[in-house]
C-alpha positions as CSV (number, residue, x, y, z in Angstrom):
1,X,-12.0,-28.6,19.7
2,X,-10.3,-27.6,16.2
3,X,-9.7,-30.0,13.9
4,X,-6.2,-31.7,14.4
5,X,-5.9,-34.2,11.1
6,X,-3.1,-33.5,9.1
7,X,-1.6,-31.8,12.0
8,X,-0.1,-31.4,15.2
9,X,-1.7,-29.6,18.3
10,X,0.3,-28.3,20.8
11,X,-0.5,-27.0,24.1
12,X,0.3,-23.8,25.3
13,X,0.4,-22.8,29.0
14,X,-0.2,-18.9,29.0
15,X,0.5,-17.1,32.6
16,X,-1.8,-14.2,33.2
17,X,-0.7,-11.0,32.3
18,X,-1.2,-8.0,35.5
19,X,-2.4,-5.0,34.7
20,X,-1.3,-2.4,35.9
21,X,-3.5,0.7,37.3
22,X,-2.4,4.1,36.7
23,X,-4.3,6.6,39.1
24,X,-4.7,9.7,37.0
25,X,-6.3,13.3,38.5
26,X,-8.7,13.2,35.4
27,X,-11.7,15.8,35.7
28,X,-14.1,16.6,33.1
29,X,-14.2,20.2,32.1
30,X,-17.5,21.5,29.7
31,X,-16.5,24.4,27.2
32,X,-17.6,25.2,23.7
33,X,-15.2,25.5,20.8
34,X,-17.0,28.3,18.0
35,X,-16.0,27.7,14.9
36,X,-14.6,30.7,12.1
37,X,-16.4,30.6,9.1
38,X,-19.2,28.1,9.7
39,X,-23.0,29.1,10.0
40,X,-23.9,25.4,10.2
41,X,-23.0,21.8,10.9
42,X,-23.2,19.3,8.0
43,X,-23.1,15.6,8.7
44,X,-20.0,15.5,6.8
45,X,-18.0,17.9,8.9
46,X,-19.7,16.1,12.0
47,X,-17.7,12.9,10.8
48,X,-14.3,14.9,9.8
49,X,-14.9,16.2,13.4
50,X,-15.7,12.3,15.1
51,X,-12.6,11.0,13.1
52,X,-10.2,13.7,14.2
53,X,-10.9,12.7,17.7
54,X,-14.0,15.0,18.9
55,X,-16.1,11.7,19.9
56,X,-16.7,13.7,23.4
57,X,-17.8,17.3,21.6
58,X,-21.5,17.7,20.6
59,X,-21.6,19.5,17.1
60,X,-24.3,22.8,17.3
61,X,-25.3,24.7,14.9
62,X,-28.0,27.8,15.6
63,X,-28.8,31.7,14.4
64,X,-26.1,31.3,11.7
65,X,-23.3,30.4,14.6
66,X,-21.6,26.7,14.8
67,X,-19.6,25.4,17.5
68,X,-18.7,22.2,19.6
69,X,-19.7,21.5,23.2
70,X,-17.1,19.8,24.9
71,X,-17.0,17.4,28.1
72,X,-13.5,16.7,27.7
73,X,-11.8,14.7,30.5
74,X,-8.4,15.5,31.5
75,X,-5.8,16.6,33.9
76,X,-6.0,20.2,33.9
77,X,-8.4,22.7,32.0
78,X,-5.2,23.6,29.7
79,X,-4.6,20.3,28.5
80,X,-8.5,19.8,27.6
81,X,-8.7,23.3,25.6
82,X,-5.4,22.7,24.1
83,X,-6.4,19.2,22.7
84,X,-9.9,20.4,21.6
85,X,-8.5,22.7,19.3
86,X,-5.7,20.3,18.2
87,X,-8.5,18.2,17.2
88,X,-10.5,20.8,15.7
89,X,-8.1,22.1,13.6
90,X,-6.8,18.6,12.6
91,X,-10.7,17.9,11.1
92,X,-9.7,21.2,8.7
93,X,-11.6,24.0,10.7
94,X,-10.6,27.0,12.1
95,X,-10.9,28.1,15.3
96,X,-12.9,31.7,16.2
97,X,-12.8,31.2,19.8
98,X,-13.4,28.9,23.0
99,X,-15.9,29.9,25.5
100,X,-16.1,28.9,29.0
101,X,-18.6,27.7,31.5
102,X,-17.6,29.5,34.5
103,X,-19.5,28.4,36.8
104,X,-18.9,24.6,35.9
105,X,-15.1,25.4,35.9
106,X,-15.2,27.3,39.2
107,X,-16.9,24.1,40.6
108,X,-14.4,22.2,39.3
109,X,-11.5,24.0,40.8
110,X,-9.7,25.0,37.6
């Protein structure tokens, strides 16, 4: 119990709040996001990368090529790629392309 000298202590009846559940048609869709100009990943551009949003992309770097592997969830394969990039370009890269997984898309529906 907090200390009440000096004070008053008032009671407070608080009602629960409801919470409402929003059904969404979320899939997760993998692709990879190569990056223009980069031959490598550097922890710093991994953390411009995390801050800019890309918590779900996997920075890779190989053979002088760098890119992010994405399992973005959202409603529609557009909406992912669109935001990726967003994100990409928001940490200060540039974007040479985005490559696909057809076969996970194709499972997928998209």
């Amino acid at each position: 119990m907090p200390d009440t000298s000096g004070g008053e202590l008032i009671a407070v009846r608080m009602r629960p709040r409801r919470v409402l559940e929003v059904k969404t048609n979320m899939k997760t869709y993998e692709f990879d996001v190569v990056l223009m100009d980069q031959s490598e990943i550097s922890d710093d551009l991994a953390d411009a990368l995390f801050a800019a949003g890309c918590d779900d992309g996997t920075p890779v770097s190989s053979k002088g090529l760098a890119w992010i592997h994405f399992d973005r969830d959202a409603t529609s394969l557009e909406e992912a790629l669109r935001s990726a990039v967003a994100q990409v370009r928001a940490a200060g890269l540039s974007v040479a392309k985005v490559e696909l997984d057809v076969d996970a898309t194709m499972a997928l529906g998209a």
